[in-house]
N, C-alpha and C positions, 0 to 999 in steps of 0.2 A: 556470734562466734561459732565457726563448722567442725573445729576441731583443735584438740588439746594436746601437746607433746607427754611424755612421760614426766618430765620436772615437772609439769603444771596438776598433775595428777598427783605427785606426791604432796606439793603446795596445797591442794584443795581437802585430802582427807587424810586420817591418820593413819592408815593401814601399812603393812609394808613386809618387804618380802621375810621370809618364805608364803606370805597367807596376804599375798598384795593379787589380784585376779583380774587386774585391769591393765592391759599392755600399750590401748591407745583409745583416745576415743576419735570415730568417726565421724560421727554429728554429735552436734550440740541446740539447743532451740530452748525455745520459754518451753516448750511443752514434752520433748521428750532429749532421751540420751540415746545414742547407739555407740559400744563400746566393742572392742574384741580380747579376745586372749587367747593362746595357745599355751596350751598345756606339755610341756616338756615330758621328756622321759624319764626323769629323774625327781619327779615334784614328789613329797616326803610321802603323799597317801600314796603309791601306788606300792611301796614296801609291803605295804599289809591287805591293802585292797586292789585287788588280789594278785599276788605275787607271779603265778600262773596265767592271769588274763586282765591285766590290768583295767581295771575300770575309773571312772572318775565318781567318786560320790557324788549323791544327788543334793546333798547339805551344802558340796562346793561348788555347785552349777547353782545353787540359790544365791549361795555369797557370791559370787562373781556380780551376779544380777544386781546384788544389793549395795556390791561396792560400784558399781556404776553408776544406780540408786542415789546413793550418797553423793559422788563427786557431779552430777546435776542436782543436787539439791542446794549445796554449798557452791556451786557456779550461779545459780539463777536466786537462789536464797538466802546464804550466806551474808552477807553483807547488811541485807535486812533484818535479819536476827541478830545478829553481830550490835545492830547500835539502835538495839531497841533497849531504853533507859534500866530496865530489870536484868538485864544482861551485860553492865557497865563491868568492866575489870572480869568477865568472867571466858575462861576457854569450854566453847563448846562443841560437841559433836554429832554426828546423826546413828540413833542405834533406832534398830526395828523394834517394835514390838508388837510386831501383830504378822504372819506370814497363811493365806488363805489360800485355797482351793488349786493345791501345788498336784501338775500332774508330768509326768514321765514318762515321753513318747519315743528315744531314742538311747543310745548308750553312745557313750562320749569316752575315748580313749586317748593314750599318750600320741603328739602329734595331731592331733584335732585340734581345728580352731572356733571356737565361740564366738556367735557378737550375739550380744544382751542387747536390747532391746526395751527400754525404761520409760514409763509414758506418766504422768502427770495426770488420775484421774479427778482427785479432787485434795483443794487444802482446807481445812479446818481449826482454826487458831492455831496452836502449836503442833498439829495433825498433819501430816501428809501421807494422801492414800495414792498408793503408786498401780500400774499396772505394768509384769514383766515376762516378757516373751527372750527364749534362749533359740538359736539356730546352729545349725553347723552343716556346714555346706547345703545351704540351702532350705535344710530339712529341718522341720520341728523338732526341738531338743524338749522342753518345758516350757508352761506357762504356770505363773503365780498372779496372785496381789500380795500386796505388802503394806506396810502402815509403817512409818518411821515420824520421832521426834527428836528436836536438838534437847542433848541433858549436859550438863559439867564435864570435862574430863576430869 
């Protein structure tokens, strides 16, 4: 699969707008995601952050990552966690718990657009350790790791 419509993105994770950061996805592969987003002028953080110069938090350039994160995990994983015996009648989801070595090379404002970049470094039973590169135009936004498991909704 090389690429997902918007419907198939809300089918795949639970998020959703105002705090939904995935507009399409790009690629798709056993091994990574690449997604985009564009950040409107109107998206509720720039009220307060900051009113004078809008910037995009750095928490929401992690999420964006992390919901793309997600809907390649529940694309390429999903199903197999889904109908493994322990998980019979249960709805589940991918929440992070672990966010590593996050750094912040660029500033990303209203009308900018993102593509996340989401890579599969290693799985570990119920463990998936990710690697996530942000761009924007070109240019290096952020890089992180991250660590996500499926739990109950």
């Amino acid at each position: 699969m090389s690429s997902l419509t918007k419907q198939m993105i809300l089918d795949l994770i639970p998020h959703r707008p105002p705090f939904l950061f995935v507009d399409e996805i790009r690629e798709l592969s056993d091994e990574k995601v690449v997604a985009a987003y564009r950040f409107k002028e109107n998206e509720f953080f720039f009220q307060g952050h900051y009113p004078e110069h809008p910037i995009v938090p750095g928490v929401i350039l992690c999420e964006a990552a992390m919901q793309a994160g997600a809907v390649f995990l529940a694309a390429r994983f999903g199903k197999e966690v889904a109908e493994k015996p322990e998980n019979a009648d249960k709805k589940l989801m991918p929440v992070v718990g672990r966010i590593d070595e996050v750094k912040f090379k660029k500033i990303v404002g209203p009308g900018d657009v993102i593509e996340c970049e989401v890579a599969l470094r290693e799985k570990m039973a119920r463990a998936y350790f990710l690697n996530a590169k942000i761009t924007a135009g070109g240019e290096l936004v952020s890089r992180f790791r991250f660590a996500c498991t499926y739990t109950e909704s």
